[in-house]
C-alpha positions as CSV (number, residue, x, y, z in Angstrom):
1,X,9.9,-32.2,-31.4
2,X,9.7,-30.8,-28.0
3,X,6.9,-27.6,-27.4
4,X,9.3,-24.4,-26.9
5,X,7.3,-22.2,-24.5
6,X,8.7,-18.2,-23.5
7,X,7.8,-16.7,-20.6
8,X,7.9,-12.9,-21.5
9,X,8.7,-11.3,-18.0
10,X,7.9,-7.7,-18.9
11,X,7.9,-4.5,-17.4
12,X,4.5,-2.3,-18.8
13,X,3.4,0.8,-18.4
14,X,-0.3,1.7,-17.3
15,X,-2.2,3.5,-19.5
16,X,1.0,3.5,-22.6
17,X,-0.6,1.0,-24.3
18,X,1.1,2.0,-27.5
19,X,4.7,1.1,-25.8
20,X,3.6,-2.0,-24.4
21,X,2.1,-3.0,-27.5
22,X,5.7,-2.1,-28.8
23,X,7.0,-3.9,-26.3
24,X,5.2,-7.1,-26.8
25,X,6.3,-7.0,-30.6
26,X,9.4,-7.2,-29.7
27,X,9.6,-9.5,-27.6
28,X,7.5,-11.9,-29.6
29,X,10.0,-11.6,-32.2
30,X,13.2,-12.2,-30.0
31,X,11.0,-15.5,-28.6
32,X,10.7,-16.6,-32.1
33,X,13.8,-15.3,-33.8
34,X,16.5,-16.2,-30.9
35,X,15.0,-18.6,-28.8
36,X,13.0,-20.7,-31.4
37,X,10.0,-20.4,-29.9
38,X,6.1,-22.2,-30.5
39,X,4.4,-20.0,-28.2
40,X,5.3,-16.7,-26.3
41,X,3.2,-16.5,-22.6
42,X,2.8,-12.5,-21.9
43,X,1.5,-11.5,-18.3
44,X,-2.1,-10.3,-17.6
45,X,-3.5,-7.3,-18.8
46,X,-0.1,-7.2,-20.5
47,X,-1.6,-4.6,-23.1
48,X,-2.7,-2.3,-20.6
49,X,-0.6,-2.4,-17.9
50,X,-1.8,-3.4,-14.6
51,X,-3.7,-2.0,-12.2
52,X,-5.2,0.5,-14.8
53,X,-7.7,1.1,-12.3
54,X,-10.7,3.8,-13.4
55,X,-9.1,4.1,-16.8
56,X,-11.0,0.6,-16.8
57,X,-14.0,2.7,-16.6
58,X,-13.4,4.8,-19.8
59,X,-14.8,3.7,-23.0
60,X,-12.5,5.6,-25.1
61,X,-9.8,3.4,-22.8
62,X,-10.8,0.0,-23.4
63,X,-11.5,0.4,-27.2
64,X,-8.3,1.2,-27.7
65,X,-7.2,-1.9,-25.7
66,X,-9.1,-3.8,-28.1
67,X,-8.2,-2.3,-31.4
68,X,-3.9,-2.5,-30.2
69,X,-5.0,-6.3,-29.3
70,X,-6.5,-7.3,-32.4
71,X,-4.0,-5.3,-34.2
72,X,-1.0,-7.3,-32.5
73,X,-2.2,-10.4,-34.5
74,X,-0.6,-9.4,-38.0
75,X,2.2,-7.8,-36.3
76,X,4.0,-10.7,-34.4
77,X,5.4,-14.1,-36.1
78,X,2.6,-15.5,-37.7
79,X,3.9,-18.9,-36.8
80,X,4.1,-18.3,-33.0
81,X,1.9,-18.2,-30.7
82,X,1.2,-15.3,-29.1
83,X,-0.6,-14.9,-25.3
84,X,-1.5,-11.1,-24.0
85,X,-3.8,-10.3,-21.6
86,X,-6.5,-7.1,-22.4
87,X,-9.9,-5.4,-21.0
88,X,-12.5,-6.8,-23.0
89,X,-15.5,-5.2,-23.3
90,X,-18.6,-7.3,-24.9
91,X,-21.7,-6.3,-26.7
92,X,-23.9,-6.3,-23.8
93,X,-21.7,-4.1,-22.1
94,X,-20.0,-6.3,-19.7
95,X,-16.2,-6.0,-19.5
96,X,-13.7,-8.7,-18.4
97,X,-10.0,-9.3,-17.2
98,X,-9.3,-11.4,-20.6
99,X,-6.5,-13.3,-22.7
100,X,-6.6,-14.5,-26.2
101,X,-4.2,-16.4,-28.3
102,X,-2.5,-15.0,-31.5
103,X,-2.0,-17.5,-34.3
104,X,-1.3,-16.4,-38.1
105,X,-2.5,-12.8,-38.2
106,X,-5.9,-13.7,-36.1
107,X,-7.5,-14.6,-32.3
108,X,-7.5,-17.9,-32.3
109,X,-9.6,-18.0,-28.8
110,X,-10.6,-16.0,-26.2
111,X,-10.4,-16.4,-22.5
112,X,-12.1,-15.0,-19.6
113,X,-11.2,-14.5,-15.9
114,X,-13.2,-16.4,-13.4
115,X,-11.9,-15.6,-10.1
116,X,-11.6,-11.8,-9.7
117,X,-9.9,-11.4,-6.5
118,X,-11.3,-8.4,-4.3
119,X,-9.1,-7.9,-1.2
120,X,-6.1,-6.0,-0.2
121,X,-4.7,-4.4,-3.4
122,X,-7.4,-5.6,-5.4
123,X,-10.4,-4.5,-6.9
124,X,-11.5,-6.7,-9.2
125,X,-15.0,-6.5,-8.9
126,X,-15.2,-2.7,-9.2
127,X,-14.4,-3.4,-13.1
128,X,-14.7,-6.9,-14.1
129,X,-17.6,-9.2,-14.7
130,X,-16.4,-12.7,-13.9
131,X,-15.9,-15.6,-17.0
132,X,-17.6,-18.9,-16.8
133,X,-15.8,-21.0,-18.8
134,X,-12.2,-23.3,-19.1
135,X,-10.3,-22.1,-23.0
136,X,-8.7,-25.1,-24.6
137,X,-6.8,-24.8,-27.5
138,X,-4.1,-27.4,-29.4
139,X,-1.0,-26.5,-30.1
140,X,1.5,-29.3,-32.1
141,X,-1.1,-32.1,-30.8
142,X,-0.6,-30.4,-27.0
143,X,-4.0,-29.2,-25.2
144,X,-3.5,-26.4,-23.4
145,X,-5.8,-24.4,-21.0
146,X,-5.4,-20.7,-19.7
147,X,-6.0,-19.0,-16.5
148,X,-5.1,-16.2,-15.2
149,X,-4.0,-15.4,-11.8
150,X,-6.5,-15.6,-8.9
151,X,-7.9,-18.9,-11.3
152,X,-4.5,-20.6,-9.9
153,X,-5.4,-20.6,-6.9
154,X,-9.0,-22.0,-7.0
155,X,-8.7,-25.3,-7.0
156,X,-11.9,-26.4,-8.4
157,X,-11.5,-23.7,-11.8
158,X,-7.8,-25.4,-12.5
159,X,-9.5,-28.5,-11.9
160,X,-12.4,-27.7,-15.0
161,X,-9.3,-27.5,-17.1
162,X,-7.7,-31.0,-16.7
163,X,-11.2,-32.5,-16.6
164,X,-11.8,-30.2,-20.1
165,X,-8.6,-32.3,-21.7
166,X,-5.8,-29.6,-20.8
167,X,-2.4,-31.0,-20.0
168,X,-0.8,-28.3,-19.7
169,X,-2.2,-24.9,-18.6
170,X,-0.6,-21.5,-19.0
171,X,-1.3,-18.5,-16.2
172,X,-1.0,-14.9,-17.1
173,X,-0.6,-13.2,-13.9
174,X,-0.1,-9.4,-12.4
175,X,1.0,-10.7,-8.8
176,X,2.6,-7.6,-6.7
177,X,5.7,-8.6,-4.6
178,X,5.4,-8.6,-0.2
179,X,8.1,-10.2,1.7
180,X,8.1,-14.1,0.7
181,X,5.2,-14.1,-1.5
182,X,7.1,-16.1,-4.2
183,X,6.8,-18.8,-1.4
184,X,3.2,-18.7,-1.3
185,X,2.8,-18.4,-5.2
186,X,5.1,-21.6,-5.5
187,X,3.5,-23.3,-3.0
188,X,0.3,-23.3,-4.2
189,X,0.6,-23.6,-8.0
190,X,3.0,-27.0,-7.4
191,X,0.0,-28.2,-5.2
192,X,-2.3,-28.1,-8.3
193,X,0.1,-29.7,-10.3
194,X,0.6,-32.2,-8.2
195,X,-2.5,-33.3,-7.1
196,X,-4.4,-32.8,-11.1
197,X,-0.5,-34.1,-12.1
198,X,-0.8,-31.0,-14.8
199,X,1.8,-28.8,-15.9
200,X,1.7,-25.1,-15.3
201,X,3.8,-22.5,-16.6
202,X,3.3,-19.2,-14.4
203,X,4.3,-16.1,-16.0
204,X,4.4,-12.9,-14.1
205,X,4.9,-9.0,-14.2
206,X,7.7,-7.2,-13.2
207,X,8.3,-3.5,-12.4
208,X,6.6,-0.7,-9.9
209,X,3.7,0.7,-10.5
210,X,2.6,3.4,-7.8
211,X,2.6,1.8,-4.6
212,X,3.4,-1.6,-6.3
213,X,6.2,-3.5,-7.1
214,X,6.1,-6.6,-9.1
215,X,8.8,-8.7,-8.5
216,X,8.6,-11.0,-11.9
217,X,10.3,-14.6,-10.7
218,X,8.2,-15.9,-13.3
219,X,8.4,-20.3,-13.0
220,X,7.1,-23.9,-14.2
221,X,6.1,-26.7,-12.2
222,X,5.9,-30.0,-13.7
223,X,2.6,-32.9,-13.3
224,X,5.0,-33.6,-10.0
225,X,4.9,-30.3,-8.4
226,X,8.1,-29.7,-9.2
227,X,9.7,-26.0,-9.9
228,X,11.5,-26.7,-13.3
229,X,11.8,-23.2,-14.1
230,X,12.3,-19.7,-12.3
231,X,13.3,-16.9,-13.9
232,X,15.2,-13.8,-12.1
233,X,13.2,-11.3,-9.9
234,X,12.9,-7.8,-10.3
235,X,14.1,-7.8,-14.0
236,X,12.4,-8.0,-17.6
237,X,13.5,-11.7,-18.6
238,X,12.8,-13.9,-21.7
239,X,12.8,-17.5,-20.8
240,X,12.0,-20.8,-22.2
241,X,11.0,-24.3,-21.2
242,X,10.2,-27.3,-22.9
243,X,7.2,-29.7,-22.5
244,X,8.1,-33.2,-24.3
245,X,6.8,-36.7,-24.0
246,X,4.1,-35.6,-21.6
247,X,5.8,-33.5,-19.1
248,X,8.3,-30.5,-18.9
249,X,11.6,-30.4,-19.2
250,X,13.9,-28.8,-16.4
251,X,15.4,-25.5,-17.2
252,X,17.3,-22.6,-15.7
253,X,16.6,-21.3,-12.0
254,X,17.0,-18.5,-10.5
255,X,17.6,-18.1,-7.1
256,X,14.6,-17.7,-4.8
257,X,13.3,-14.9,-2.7
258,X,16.2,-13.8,-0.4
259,X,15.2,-11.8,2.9
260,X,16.5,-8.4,2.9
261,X,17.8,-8.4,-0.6
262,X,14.6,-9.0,-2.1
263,X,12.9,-6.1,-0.2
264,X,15.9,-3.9,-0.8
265,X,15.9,-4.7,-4.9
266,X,11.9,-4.4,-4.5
267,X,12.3,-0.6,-3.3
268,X,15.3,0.3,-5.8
269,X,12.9,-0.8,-8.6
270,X,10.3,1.1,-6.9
271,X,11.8,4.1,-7.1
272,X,13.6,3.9,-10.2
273,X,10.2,3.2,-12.2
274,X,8.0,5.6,-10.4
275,X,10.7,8.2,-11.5
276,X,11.0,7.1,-14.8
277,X,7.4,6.7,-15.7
278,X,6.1,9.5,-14.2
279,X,8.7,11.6,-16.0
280,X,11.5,13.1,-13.7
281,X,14.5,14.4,-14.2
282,X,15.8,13.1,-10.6
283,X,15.2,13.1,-6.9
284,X,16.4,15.2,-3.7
285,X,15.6,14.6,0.3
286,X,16.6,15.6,3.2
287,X,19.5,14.4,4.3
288,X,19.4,14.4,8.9
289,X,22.5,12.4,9.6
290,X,19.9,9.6,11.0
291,X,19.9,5.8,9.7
292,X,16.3,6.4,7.7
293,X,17.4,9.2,5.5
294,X,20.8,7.4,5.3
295,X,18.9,4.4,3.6
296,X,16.7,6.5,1.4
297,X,19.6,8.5,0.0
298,X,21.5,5.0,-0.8
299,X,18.1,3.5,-2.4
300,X,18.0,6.6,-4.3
301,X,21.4,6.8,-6.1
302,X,20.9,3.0,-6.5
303,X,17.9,3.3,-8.5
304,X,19.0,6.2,-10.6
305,X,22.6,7.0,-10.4
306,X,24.3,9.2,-8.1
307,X,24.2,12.2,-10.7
308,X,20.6,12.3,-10.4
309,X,20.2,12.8,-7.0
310,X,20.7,15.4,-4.7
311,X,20.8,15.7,-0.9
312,X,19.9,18.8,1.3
313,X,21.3,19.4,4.5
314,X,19.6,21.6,6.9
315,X,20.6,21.6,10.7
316,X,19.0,23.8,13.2
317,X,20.2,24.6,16.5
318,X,19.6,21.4,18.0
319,X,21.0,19.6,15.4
320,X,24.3,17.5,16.6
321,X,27.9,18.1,14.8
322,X,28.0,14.3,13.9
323,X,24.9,13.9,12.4
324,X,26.2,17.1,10.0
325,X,29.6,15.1,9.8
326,X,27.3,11.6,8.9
327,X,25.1,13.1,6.6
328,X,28.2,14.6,4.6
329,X,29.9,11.4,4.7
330,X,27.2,9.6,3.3
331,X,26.5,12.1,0.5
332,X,30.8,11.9,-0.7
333,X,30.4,7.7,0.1
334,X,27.5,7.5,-2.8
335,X,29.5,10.6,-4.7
336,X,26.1,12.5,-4.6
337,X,26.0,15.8,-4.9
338,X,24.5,17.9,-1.6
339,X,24.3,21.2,-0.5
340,X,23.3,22.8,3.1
341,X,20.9,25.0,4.4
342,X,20.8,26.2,7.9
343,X,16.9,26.6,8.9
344,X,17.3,29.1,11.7
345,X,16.9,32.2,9.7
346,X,13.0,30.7,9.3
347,X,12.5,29.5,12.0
348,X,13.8,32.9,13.6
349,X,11.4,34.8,11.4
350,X,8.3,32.2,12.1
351,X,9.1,32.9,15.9
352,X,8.9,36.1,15.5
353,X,5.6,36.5,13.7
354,X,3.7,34.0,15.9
355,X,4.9,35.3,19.1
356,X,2.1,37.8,19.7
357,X,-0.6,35.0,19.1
358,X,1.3,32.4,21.5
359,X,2.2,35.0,24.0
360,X,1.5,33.7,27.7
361,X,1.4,29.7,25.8
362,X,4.1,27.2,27.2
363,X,6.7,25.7,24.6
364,X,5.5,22.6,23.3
365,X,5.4,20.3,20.2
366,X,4.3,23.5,17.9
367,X,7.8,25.1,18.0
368,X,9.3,21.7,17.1
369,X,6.6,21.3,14.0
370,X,8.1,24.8,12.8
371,X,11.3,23.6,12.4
372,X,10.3,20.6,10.3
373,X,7.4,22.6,8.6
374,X,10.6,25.2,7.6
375,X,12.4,22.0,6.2
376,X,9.6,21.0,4.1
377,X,9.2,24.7,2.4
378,X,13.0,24.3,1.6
379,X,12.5,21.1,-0.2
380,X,9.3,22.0,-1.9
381,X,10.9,25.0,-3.3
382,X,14.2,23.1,-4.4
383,X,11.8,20.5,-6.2
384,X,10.2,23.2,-7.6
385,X,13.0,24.7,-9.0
386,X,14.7,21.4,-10.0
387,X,11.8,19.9,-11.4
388,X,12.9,16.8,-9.4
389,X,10.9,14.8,-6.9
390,X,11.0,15.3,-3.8
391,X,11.6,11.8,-1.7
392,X,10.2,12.1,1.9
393,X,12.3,9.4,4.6
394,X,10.1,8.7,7.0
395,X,9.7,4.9,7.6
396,X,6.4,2.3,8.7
397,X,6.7,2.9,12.5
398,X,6.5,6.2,12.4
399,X,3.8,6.3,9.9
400,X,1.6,3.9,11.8
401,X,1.9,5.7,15.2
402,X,1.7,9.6,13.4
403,X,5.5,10.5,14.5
404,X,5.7,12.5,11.9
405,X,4.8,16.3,11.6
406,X,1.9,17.4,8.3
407,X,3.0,19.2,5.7
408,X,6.7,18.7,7.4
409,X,8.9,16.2,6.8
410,X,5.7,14.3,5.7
411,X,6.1,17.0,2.3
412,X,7.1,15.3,-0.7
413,X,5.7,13.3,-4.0
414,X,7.1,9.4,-3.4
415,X,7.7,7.9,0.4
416,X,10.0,4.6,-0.5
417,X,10.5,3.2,3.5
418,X,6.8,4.2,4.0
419,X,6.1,0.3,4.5
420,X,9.3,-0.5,6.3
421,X,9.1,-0.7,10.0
422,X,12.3,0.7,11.8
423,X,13.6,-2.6,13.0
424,X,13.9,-3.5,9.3
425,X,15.5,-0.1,8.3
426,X,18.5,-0.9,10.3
427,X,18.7,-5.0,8.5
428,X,18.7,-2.7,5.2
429,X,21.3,-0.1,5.9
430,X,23.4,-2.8,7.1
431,X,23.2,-5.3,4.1
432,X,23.8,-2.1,1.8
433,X,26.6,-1.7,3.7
434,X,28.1,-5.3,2.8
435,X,27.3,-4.2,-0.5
436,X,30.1,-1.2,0.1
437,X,30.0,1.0,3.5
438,X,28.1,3.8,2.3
439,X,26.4,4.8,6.3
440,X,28.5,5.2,8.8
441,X,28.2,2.4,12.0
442,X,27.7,5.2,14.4
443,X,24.4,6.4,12.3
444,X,23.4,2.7,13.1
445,X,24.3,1.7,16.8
446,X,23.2,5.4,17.9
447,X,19.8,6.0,19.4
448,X,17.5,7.3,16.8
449,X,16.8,11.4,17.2
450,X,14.1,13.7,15.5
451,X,16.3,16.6,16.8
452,X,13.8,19.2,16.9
453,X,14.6,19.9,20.6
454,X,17.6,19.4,23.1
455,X,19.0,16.0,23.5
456,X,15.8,14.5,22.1
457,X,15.4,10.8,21.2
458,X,11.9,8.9,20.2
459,X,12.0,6.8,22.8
460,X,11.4,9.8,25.2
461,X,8.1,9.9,23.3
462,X,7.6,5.9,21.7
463,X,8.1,2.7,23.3
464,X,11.6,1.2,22.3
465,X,11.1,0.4,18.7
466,X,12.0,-3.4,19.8
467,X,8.9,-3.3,21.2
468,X,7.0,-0.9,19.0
469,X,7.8,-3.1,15.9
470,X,6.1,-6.2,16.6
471,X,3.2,-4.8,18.4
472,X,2.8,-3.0,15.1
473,X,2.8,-6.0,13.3
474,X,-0.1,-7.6,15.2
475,X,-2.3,-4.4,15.1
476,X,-1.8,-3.2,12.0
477,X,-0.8,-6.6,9.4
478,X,-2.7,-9.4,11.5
479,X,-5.9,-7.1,12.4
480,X,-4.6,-8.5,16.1
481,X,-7.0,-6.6,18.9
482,X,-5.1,-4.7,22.0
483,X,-6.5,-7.5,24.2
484,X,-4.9,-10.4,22.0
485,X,-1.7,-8.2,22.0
486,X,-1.5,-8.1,25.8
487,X,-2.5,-11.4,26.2
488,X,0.6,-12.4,23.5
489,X,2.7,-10.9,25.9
490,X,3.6,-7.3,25.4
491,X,2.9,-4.7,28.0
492,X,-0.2,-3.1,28.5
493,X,0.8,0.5,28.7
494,X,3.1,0.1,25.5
495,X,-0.2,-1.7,23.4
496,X,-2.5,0.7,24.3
497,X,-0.3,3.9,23.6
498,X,0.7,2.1,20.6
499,X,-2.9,1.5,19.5
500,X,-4.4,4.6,20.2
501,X,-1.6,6.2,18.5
502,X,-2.2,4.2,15.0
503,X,-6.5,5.2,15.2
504,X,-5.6,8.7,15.7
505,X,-2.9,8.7,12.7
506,X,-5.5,7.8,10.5
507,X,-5.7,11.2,8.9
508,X,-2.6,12.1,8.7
509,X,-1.8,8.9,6.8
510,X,-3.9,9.5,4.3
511,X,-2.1,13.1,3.6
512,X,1.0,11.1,3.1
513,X,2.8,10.7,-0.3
514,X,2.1,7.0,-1.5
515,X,4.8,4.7,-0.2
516,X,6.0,1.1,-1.7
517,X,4.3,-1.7,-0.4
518,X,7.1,-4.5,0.4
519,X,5.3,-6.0,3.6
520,X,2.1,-8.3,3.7
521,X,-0.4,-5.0,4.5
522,X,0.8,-2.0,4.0
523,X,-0.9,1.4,5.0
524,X,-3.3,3.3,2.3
525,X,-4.1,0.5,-0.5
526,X,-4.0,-3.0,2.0
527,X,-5.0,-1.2,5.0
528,X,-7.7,0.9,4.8
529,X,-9.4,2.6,7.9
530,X,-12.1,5.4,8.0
531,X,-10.9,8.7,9.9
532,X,-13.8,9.0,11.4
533,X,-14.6,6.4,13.6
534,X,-16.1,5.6,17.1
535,X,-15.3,2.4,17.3
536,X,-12.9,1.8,20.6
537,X,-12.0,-1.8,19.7
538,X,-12.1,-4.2,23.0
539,X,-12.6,-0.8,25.4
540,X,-9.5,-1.1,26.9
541,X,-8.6,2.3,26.2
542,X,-9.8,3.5,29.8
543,X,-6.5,1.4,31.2
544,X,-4.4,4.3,29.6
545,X,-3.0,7.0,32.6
546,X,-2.8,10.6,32.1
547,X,0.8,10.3,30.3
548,X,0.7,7.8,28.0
549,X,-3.1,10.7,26.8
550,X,-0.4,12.6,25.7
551,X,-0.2,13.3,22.2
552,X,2.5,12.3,20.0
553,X,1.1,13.0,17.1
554,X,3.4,15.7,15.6
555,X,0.5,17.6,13.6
C-alpha cells in the first residue's frame, strides 16, 4: 500500500492560535476523511502563525502554544499522522522554532530547528536557540526525517538526515513570496534530492501577514530532483502525494510563478487579509485620475468586493478635467461607489491663515504640500467616520526618492504598491486591464502628474522613471554603490540625484504606512537604513551642481 501524504497549504493567523488550532483540526480530518490520508504535513509555526515576532517573547504566549499543541493530539484522527509546527520553550529556558508529530492521542517526536535564518525578513536569532539534532521517525516501515525551512537549504543538515536512515524528509516552511522566489525554492530543494537521491515534500504558508505575503505553491520532488507535486499559489489547498516502492509518485501541478500575475494576486491577497484580520469593515483612497491610484482602486475592489470600497475625489485648481473624467470612469468600470470633494475651500482657508507668517517668502513646494496635506485631513476624517482603512497609492519610486509629501498623501493605515516601482505599475494596470478594461489607456500612455501646480509633471522634478527605475534597483535591492552605477552605464547627474534623494528619504520612509513586500528588498523590513547617518558612500556627491541640490523631497 502506497504512503498517502497531505500537504495542508493553510492560511493562519498570528497570535489566533485558538482558530488555527481550529483550523488544523479541520483540516486533519478532511486529510483523513476525504483524501485517505497516513500523514497530514502542516507549515511551520502553523499553531502560531508566522512571524509572531515579540509575542515570541511572552511567556504567557508560548505556554499557550504549548498547551493548544499537546492538546491537538486527542483531537485529530488518531490514526493519522499529524505534523504542526509550535514555539517550544524548554526547561532551561531556551525556546525553539519546533515540529512534533501527532500519532494516537500523543507526541510521538519532537523536532528542532537548526538553521535559524537572520537576514532580510528574518529574525530568527532574536527568539530562537538553534536545534542540534536530525528527527527520524517510521511510518508504515517508511523513515522519515523533518526540517524545517532554512534546514532545506543547508546542505550539510539535509545531508545528517539521509545519512541518519531518512528516505524521505518532510519540510514545514513559512517562506514569504518576492518576484520568482518559487524558482529559487524549487531549485534548490530538487538539488538536495538529487544529489542525496531523497525525497522531499515541501509544504508552505499561504496568506499576508503585515508586510508579508505568502504565496503557498506548496510541492514534492522525487530522489531525481524532479517536481512531482505543486500545489496552487496564493490559496489554502489540501493536496496529496504518494511515496511507493521507494520513490514518489507524480501528482497534480499547478502552474508555476507567472510574472505580473503572480505579483498582482500577491498584493490582492495582501490587502484582502490585512483587512480581514485586522478587522475592517472596508477601504477608501484617493482617487487622482493618475495610473497609481487607478491600480490601487482596482486591487482594492479585487480583494474585497466593489461594495466595500469607496473612492474620494478631490480636485483642486490645478487639477485637469480628464483626470476628474478618468477617475469617475474608473470608479463606474469597478461599480464602486465614490463621492467628490473639491479641496479649495482648505486650502483657501490654510492660505489665508499662513499668509502673515510667509509674507515677503517666494511660492515654493510648501503651498503644494498644503494641497496634499488638505487631501489627507479629508481621508483621515472619512476613515474615521467610516471606520474603514484608509489605503494610501503611492508606489516604490516615489517612496525611495521621498516624492511624496508627510502626513499628505503619505496619510493612511496600509500602502499596497509601496514595493512596486512605477515602471511595474503600468505592466499591472495593463494586465488588469486584459482581465476587463477597468483604467482608461489615456491614464496609461499620459505623462504621470502630482498636479499640485500648473502643468506639472515628475519628470520636471525626477529623472524619466525609465531611468529612475533601474538605477533604483541597483541602489536600493543590489546594495550597488553610485560609482558601480555610473560605471554600469547610467548618467552621472541622474545616479547621484537619484542617490542622494533615497539617503535623505530615509525618515520619511519610516513614517510611511507599512507596504507589501512583492520585490526581492523591499523598504522598512528588507531594507533597513539608519536616518541618521554620515556616511557619503564613494564621495561622489561633490559631482552634484547647484540644481540637481535642489530638494525634492516633498516634506
Amino acid at each position: 500500500m502506497p504512503l498517502k501524504i497531505a500537504l495542508a497549504q493553510i492560511n493562519p493567523t498570528v497570535g489566533d492560535i485558538d482558530a488555527n488550532v481550529r483550523k488544523i483540526i479541520a483540516f486533519s480530518c478532511q486529510a483523513k476523511h476525504q483524501l485517505g490520508a497516513d500523514l497530514v504535513l502542516f507549515p511551520e509555526l502553523s499553531v502560531t502563525g508566522y512571524p509572531a515576532e515579540d509575542l515570541l517573547l511572552r511567556q504567557d504566549f508560548v505556554i499557550q502554544a504549548r498547551q493548544a499543541t499537546v492538546g491537538l493530539a486527542s483531537r485529530v484522527p488518531h490514526d493519522l499522522d499529524v505534523v504542526v509546527g509550535f514555539p517550544e520553550l524548554d526547561e532551561a529556558g531556551n525556546l525553539y522554532n519546533a515540529a512534533v508529530v501527532l500519532r494516537h492521542g500523543q507526541v510521538l517526536v519532537c523536532y528542532r530547528k537548526r538553521a535559524l535564518p537572520n537576514y532580510g525578513v528574518f529574525d530568527e536569532q532574536r527568539y530562537f536557540s538553534p536545534g542540534g539534532q536530525t528527527c527520524i521517525f517510521d511510518l508504515q516501515g517508511v523513515r522519515i526525517g523533518l526540517a524545517i525551512c532554512e534546514d532545506v537549504w543547508k546542505p550539510d543538515t539535509v545531508a545528517d538526515n539521509k545519512t541518519d536512515g531518512a528516505e524521505l524528509l518532510l519540510v514545514l516552511n513559512a517562506s514569504p513570496f518576492h518576484a520568482g522566489k518559487i524558482h529559487q525554492r524549487e531549485a534548490v530543494v530538487a538539488s538536495q534530492g538529487r544529489t542525496l537521491a531523497l525525497a522531499l515534500v515541501y509544504v508552505n504558508q499561504v496568506g499576508g501577514q503585515d508586510e508579508l505575503v505568502f504565496d503557498g505553491a506548496s510541492f514534492a520532488v522525487n530522489h531525481h530532483g524532479e517536481v512531482v507535486y505543486r500545489a496552487e499559489e496564493f490559496q489554502e489547498e489540501l493536496g496529496v502525494v504518494e511515496y511507493a516502492g521507494g520513490q514518489l509518485q507524480k501528482s497534480h501541478c499547478a502552474p508555476c510563478y507567472r510574472a505580473i500575475s503572480s505579483e498582482y494576486k500577491a498584493l490582492v491577497l495582501g490587502i484582502r487579509d490585512y483587512v480581514k484580520k485586522n478587522g475592517f469593515q472596508g477601504v477608501l483612497l484617493g482617487l487622482s485620475g493618475g495610473v497609481d491610484s487607478a491600480l490601487v482602486l482596482a486591487l482594492a475592489a479585487d480583494a474585497l468586493g466593489n461594495e466595500r470600497v469607496t473612492a474620494v475625489l478631490m480636485p483642486s485648481r490645478y487639477t485637469l478635467e480628464m483626470s476628474i473624467e478618468d477617475a469617475i470612469s474608473e470608479a463606474n468600470a469597478l461599480g464602486v461607489k465614490y463621492c467628490v470633494i473639491p479641496i479649495e475651500p482648505a486650502v483657501a482657508a490654510f492660505s489665508a491663515m499662513l499668509e502673515p507668517v510667509f509674507a515677503g517668502a517666494d511660492r515654493d513646494v510648501t503651498e503644494e504640500n498644503i494641497q496634499a496635506r488638505c487631501r489627507g485631513t479629508v481621508l483621515m476624517a472619512l476613515s474615521n467616520k467610516q471606520g474603514s482603512l484608509l489605503l494610501t497609492t503611492g508606489n516604490k519610486s516615489e517612496m525611495s526618492v521621498g516624492y511624496a509629501t508627510l502626513y499628505g498623501d503619505m496619510a493612511g493605515g496600509l500602502a499596497p504598491i509601496k514595493d512596486v516601482p512605477k515602471l511595474l505599475v503600468y505592466k499591472l494596470a495593463r494586465y488588469r486591464n486584459g482581465v476587463f478594461p477597468v483604467i482608461p489607456e489615456r491614464v496609461l500612455t499620459r505623462a504621470p502628474s502630482a498636479e499640485l501646480a500648473p502643468d506639472q509633471r515628475d519628470e520636471d522634478t525626477l529623472p524619466p522613471y525609465e531611468q529612475l527605475d533601474p538605477i533604483l534597483e541597483l541602489y536600493v535591492e543590489q546594495d550597488r554603490s553610485a560609482a558601480e552605477i555610473i560605471a554600469a552605464g547610467f548618467k552621472a547627474e541622474q545616479v547621484l540625484k537619484a542617490v542622494r534623494l533615497v539617503d535623505s528619504s530615509e525618515y520619511k520612509r519610516r513614517q510611511s504606512p507599512p507596504g507589501i513586500k512583492i520585490t526581492s528588498k523591499a523598504h522598512g523590513r528588507d531594507r533597513r537604513y539608519p536616518i541618521t547617518s554620515g556616511y557619503q558612500g564613494d564621495k561622489l556627491g561633490h559631482a552634484l551642481d547647484a540644481d540637481t541640490k535642489q530638494s525634492t523631497a516633498a516634506e
